[in-house]
VONUSE-225001 format. One record per residue (C-alpha): residue in one letter; chain; x, y negated, z negated. Coordinates in Angstrom, 2 decimals, always signed. Layout:
<sites>
+------+-------+---------+---------+---------+
| resn | chain |       x |       y |       z |
+------+-------+---------+---------+---------+
|    a |     A |       X |       Y |       Z |
...
+------+-------+---------+---------+---------+
</sites>
This chain:
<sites>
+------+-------+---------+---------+---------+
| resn | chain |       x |       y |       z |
+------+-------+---------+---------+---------+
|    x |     A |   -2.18 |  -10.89 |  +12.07 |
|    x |     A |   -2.72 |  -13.93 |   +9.67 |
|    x |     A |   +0.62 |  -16.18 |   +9.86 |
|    x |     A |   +0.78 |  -17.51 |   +6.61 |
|    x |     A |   +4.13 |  -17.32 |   +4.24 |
|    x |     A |   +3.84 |  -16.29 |   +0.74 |
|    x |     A |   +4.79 |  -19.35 |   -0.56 |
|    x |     A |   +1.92 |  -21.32 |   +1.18 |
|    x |     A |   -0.33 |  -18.53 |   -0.07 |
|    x |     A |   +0.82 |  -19.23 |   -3.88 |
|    x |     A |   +0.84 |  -22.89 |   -3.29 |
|    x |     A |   -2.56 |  -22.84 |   -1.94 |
|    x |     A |   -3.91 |  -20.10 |   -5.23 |
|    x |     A |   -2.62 |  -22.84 |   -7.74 |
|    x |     A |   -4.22 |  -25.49 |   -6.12 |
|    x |     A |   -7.67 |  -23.53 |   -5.86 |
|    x |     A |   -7.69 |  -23.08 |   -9.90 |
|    x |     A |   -8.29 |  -26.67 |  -10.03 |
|    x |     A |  -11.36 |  -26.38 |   -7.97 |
|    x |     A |  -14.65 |  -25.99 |   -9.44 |
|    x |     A |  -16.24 |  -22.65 |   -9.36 |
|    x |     A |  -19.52 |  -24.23 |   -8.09 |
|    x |     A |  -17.36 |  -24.91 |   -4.93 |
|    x |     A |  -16.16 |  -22.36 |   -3.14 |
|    x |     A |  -14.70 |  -24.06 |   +0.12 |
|    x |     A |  -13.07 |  -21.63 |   +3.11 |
|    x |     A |   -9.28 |  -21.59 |   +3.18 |
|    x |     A |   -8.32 |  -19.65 |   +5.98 |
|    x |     A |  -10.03 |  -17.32 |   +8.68 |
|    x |     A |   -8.34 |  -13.66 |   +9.20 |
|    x |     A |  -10.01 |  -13.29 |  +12.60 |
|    x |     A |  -10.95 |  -16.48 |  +13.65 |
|    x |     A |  -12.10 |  -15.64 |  +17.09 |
|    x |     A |  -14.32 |  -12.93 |  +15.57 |
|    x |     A |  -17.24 |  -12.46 |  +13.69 |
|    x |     A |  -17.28 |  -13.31 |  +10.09 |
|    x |     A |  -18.61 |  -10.17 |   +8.21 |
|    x |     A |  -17.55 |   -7.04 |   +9.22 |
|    x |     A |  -17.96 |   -3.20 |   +8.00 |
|    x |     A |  -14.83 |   -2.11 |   +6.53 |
|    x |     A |  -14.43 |   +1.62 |   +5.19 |
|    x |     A |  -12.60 |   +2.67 |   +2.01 |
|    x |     A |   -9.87 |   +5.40 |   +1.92 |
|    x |     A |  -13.21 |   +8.13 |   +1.29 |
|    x |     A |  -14.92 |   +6.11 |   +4.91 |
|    x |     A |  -17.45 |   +4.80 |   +2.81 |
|    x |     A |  -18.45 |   +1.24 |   +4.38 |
|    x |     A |  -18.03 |   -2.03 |   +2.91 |
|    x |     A |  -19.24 |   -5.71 |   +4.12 |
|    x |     A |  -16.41 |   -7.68 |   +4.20 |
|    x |     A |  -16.06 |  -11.27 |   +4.77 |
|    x |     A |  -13.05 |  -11.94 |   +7.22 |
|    x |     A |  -12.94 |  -15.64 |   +5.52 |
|    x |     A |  -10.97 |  -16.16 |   +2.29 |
|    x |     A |  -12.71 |  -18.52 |   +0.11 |
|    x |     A |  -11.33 |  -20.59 |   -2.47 |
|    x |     A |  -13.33 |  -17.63 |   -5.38 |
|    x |     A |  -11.33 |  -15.06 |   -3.37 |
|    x |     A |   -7.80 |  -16.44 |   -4.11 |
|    x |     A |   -8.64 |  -17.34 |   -7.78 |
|    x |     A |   -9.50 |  -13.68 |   -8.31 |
|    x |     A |   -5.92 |  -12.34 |   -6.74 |
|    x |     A |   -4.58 |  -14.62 |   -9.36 |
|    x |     A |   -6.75 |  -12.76 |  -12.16 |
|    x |     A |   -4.65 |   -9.41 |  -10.78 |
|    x |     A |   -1.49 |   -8.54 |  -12.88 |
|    x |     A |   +0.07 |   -5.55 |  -11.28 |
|    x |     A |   +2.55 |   -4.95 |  -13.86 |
|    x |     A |   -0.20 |   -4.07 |  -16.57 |
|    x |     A |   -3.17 |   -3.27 |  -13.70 |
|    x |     A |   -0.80 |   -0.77 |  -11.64 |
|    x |     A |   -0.47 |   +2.67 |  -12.80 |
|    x |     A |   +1.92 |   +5.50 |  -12.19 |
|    x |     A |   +0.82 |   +9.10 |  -11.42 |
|    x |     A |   +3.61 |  +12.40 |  -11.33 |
|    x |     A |   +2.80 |  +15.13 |  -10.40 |
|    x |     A |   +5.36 |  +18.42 |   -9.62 |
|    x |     A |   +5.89 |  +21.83 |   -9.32 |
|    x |     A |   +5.62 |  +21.99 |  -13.26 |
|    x |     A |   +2.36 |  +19.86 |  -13.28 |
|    x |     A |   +1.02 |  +20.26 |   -9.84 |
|    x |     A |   -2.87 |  +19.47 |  -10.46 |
|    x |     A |   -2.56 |  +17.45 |  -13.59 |
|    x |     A |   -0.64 |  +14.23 |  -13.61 |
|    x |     A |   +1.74 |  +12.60 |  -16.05 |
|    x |     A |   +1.74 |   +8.72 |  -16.53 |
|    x |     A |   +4.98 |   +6.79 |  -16.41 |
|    x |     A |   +4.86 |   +3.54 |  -17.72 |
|    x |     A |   +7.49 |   +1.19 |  -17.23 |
|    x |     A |   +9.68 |   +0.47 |  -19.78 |
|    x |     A |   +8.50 |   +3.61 |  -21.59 |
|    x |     A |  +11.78 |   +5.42 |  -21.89 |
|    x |     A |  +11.00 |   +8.00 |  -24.13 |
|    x |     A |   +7.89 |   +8.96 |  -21.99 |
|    x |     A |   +9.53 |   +9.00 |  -19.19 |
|    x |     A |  +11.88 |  +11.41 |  -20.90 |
|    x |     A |   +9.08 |  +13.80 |  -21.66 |
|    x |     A |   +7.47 |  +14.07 |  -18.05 |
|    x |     A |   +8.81 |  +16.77 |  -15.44 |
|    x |     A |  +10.51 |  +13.76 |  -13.27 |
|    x |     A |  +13.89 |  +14.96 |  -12.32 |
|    x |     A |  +16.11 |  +12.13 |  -10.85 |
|    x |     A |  +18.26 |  +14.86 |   -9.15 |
|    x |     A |  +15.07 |  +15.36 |   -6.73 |
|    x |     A |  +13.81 |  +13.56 |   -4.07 |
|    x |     A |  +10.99 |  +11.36 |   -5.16 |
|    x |     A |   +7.74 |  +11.05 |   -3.02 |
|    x |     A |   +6.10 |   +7.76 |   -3.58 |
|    x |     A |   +2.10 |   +7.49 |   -2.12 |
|    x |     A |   +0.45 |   +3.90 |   -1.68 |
|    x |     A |   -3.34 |   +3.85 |   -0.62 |
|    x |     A |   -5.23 |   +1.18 |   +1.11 |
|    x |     A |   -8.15 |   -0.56 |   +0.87 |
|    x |     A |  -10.95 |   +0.09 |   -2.06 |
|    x |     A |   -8.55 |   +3.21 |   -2.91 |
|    x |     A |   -7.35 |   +5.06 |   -6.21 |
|    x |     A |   -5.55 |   +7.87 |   -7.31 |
|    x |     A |   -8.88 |  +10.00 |   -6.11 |
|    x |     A |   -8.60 |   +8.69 |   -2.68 |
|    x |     A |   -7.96 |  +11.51 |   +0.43 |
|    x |     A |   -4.81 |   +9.79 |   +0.95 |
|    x |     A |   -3.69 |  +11.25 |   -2.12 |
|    x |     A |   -5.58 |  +14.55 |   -2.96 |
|    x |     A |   -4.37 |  +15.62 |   +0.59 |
|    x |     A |   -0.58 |  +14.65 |   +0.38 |
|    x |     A |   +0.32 |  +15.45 |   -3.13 |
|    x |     A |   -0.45 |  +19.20 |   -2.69 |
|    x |     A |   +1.04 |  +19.01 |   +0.29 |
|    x |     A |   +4.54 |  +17.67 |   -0.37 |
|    x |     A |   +4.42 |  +20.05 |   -3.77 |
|    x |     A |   +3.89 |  +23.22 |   -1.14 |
|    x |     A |   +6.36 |  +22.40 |   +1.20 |
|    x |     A |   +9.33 |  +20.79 |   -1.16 |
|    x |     A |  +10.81 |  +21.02 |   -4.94 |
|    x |     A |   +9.58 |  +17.11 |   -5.22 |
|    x |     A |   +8.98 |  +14.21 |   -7.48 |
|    x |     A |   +5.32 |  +12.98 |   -6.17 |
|    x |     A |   +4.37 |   +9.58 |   -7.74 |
|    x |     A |   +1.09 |   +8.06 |   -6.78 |
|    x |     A |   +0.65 |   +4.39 |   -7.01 |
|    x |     A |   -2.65 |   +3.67 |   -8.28 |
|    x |     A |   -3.27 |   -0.11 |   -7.79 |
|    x |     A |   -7.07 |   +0.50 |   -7.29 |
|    x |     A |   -7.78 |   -2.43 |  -10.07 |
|    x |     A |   -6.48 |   -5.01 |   -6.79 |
|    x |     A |   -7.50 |   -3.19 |   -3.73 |
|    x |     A |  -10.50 |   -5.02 |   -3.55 |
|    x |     A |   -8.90 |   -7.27 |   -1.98 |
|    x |     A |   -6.21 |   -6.66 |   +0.15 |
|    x |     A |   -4.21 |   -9.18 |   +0.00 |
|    x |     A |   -3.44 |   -7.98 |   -3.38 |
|    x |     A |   -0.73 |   -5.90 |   -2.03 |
|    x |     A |   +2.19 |   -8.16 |   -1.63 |
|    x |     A |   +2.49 |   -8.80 |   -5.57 |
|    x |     A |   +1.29 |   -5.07 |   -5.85 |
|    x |     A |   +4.32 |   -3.80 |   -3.82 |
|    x |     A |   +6.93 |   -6.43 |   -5.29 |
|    x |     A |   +5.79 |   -4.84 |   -8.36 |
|    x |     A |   +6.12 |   -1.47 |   -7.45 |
|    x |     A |   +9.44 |   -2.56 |   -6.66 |
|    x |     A |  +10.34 |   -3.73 |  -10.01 |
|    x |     A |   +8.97 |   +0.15 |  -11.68 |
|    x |     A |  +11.03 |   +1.72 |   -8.66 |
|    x |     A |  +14.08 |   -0.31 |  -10.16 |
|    x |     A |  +13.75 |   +0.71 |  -13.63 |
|    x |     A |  +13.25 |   +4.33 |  -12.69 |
|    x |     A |  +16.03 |   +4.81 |  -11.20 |
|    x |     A |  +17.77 |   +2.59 |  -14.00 |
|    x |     A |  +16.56 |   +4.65 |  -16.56 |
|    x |     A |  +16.72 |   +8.31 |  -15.77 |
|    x |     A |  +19.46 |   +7.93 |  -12.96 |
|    x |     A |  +18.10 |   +8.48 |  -10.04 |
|    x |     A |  +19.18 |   +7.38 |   -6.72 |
|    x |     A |  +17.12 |   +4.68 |   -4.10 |
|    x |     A |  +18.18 |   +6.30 |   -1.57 |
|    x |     A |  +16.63 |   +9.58 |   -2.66 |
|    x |     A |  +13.10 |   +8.30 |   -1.86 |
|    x |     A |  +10.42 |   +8.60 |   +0.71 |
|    x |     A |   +7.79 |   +5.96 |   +0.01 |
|    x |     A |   +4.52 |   +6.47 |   +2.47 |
|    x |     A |   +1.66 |   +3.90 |   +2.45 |
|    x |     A |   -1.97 |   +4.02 |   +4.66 |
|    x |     A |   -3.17 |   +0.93 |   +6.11 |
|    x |     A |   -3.43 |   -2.24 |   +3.85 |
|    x |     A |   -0.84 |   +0.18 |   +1.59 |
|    x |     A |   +0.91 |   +0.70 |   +4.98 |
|    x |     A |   +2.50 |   -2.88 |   +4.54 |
|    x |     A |   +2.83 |   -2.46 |   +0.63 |
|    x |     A |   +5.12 |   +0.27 |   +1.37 |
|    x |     A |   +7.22 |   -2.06 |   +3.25 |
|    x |     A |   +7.06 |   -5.01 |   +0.72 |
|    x |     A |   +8.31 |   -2.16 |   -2.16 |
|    x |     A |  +11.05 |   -1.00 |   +0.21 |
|    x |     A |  +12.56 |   -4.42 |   +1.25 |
|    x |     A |  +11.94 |   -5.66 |   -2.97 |
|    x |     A |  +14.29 |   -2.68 |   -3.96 |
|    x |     A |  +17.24 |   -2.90 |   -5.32 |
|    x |     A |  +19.17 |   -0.79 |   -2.13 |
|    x |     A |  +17.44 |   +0.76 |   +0.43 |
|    x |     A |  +15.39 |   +4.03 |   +0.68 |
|    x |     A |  +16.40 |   +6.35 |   +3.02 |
|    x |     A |  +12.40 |   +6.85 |   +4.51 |
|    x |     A |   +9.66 |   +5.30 |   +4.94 |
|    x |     A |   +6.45 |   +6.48 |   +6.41 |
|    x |     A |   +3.59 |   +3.51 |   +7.52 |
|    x |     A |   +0.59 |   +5.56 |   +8.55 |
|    x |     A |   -1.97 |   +3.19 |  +10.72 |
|    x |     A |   -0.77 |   -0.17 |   +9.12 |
|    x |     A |   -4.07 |   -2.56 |   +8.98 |
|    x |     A |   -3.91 |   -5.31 |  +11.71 |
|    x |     A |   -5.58 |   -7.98 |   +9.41 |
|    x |     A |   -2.48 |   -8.92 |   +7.32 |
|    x |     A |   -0.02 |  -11.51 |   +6.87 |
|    x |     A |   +2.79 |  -11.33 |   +9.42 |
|    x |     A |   +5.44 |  -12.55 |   +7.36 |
|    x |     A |   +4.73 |   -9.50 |   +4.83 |
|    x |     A |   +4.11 |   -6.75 |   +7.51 |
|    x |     A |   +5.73 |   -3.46 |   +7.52 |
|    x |     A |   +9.01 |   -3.77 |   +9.59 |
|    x |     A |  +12.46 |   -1.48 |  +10.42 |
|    x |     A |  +14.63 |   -2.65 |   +8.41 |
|    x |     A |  +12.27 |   -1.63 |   +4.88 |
|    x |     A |  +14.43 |   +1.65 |   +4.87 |
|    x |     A |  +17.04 |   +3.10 |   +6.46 |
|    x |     A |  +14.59 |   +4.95 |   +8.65 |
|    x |     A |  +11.58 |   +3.55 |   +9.26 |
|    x |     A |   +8.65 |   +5.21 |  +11.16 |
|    x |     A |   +5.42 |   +4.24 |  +11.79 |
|    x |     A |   +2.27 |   +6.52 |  +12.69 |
|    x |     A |   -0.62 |   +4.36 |  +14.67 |
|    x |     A |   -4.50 |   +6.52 |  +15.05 |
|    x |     A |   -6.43 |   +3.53 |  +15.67 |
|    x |     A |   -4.89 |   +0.50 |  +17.73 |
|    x |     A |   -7.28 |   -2.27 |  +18.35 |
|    x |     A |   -9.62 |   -1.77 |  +15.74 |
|    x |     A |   -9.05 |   -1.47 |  +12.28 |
|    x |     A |   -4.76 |   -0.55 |  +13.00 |
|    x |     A |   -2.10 |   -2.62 |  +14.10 |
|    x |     A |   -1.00 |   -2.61 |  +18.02 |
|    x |     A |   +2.09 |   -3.42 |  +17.65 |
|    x |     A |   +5.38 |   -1.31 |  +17.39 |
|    x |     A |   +6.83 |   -2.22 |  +13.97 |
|    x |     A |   +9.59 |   +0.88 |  +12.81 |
|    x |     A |  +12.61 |   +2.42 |  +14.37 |
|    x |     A |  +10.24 |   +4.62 |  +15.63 |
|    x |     A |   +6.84 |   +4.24 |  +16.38 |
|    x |     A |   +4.11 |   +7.13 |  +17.29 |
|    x |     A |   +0.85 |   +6.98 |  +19.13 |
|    x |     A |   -0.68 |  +10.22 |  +19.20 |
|    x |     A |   -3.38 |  +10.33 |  +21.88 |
|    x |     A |   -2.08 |   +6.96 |  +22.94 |
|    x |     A |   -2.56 |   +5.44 |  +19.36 |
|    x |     A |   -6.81 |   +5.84 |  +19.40 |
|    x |     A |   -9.24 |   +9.21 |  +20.16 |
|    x |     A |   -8.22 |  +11.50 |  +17.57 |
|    x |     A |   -9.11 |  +15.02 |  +17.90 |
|    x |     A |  -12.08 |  +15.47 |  +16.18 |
|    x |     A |  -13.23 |  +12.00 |  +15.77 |
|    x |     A |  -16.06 |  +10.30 |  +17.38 |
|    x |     A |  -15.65 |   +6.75 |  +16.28 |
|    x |     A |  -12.96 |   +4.08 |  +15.63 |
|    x |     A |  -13.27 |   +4.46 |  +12.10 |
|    x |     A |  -12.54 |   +8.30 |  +12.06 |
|    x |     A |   -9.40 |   +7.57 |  +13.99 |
|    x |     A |   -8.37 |   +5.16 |  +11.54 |
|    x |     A |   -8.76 |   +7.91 |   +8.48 |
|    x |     A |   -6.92 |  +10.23 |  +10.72 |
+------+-------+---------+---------+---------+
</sites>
C-alpha cells in the first residue's frame, strides 16, 4: 500500500492546479518496484490499462469530483424490489415518499473500480439481501469518480455525511446498518464507517484492493464488527489481515471455478 496521509494528498492537489496543463510531471508511484501500466478489470471483468503512476492531470481531475452532487443514492425494498427510488440529501419530503423505513435494518452497497449501480456487485446483492431479509438496500452509486480510485476517500467521507442526515431525518439508528464495499469500495466502506456519526454495528470488506493508501485502509475498529473476505491475495487484493475477523477461503486465492487471478478477485 501507498503511505501517503490525506493531508499531503490535498496539499499536493492544490499545488498541482497551479501547474500548467502542458506539464504533467509524476507525483508518486503506487507500485514502484513494478511495472508501470497494468490491466486492471472493472466490477463486469472488463480490462482496463491503467497507469500505476499518478500524474500531476490525475490529481487535478479528483479535484474536478464533487461527491456530494456526483454521488447518488439508490433504495430499493420489498415494496420496490427491481425499481429503485432516489434519495437525495437534504430532500426531506422525498425521502418521506420512498419505502425507507428507519425501523429496518439498512443495507448499504459500495462498488469498486470503473463500477455503477449496474455493476455485479450490486445486481447480485440487492436481490439477495431483499430474499433473505425485510431490508432497507441503498446502493451507492459514485460511478462519476471511480475512474479513479483514489476518489474514494472524499467519496466515503461523503457517504458519511448522507448516512448522517438519514438517520437525522427519518430517525433511524447507526447502529442499525450493515455497510459492504468490494475492493477499491472495500476501503470506502471503511472511510464511511469511521466518518459516521457512531458506529455501525457491521461491516463487510470483500477483497479490499492492495493498491491504496494505508492511512485510509479498511481497519477493525470502522464498526463494531468488522470482517473482511480476501479471494485474491497477492494480486489485485490485499494480504494483509485488516478486521476482527478475517477469511481466506481456499487460502485467500484459487476460487472454485476460476482459472485466473482476476476471476478470484470478482469472486
Amino acid at each position: 500500500m501507498v503511505a501517503l496521509s490525506v493531508l499531503v494528498v490535498s496539499a499536493i492537489i492544490a499545488a498541482v492546479s497551479a501547474i500548467p496543463a502542458a506539464v504533467d510531471p509524476v507525483i508518486t508511484k503506487l507500485n514502484p518496484e513494478g511495472l508501470r501500466y497494468g490491466y486492471i478489470r472493472d466490477d463486469e471483468g472488463n480490462p482496463h490499462l491503467v497507469d500505476s503512476w499518478i500524474k500531476a492531470s490525475d490529481l487535478r481531475d479528483m479535484a474536478r469530483y464533487n461527491p456530494d452532487v456526483d454521488n447518488e443514492y439508490h433504495l430499493y425494498t420489498r415494496s420496490n424490489p427491481l425499481v429503485s427510488q432516489p434519495i437525495v440529501q437534504g430532500n426531506n419530503a422525498l425521502l418521506a415518499a420512498s419505502h425507507f423505513d428507519p425501523k429496518k435494518r439498512t443495507i448499504i452497497l459500495i462498488h469498486g473500480f470503473l463500477g455503477n449501480i449496474l455493476s455485479g456487485f450490486n445486481t447480485v446483492l440487492v436481490p439477495a439481501f431483499i430474499l433473505a431479509g425485510d431490508v432497507n438496500v441503498i446502493v451507492v452509486d459514485w460511478g462519476k469518480g471511480a475512474h479513479l480510485g483514489f476518489n474514494g476517500i472524499s467519496s466515503g467521507r461523503s457517504v458519511g455525511r448522507f448516512i448522517d442526515w438519514l438517520n437525522q431525518a427519518s430517525g433511524a439508528n447507526v447502529e442499525n446498518y450493515h455497510i459492504l464495499g468490494y475492493s477499491v469500495g472495500a476501503h470506502q466502506a471503511g472511510i464511511v464507517g469511521r466518518s459516521l456519526l457512531g458506529r455501525p454495528s457491521y461491516l463487510t470488506a470483500m477483497d479490499p484492493a492492495d493498491r491504496w493508501l494505508s492511512s485510509q485502509a479498511v481497519r477493525a475498529d470502522d464498526a463494531v464488527y468488522t470482517e473482511v473476505i480476501h479471494t485474491n491475495i497477492g494480486n489485485i487484493g490485499q494480504e494483509e489481515p485488516a478486521g476482527d475477523v478475517d477469511f481466506y477461503p481456499n487460502g485467500g486465492i484459487d476460487m472454485p471455478g476460476c482459472a485466473t487471478a482476476v476471476c478470484d478477485h470478482y469472486r
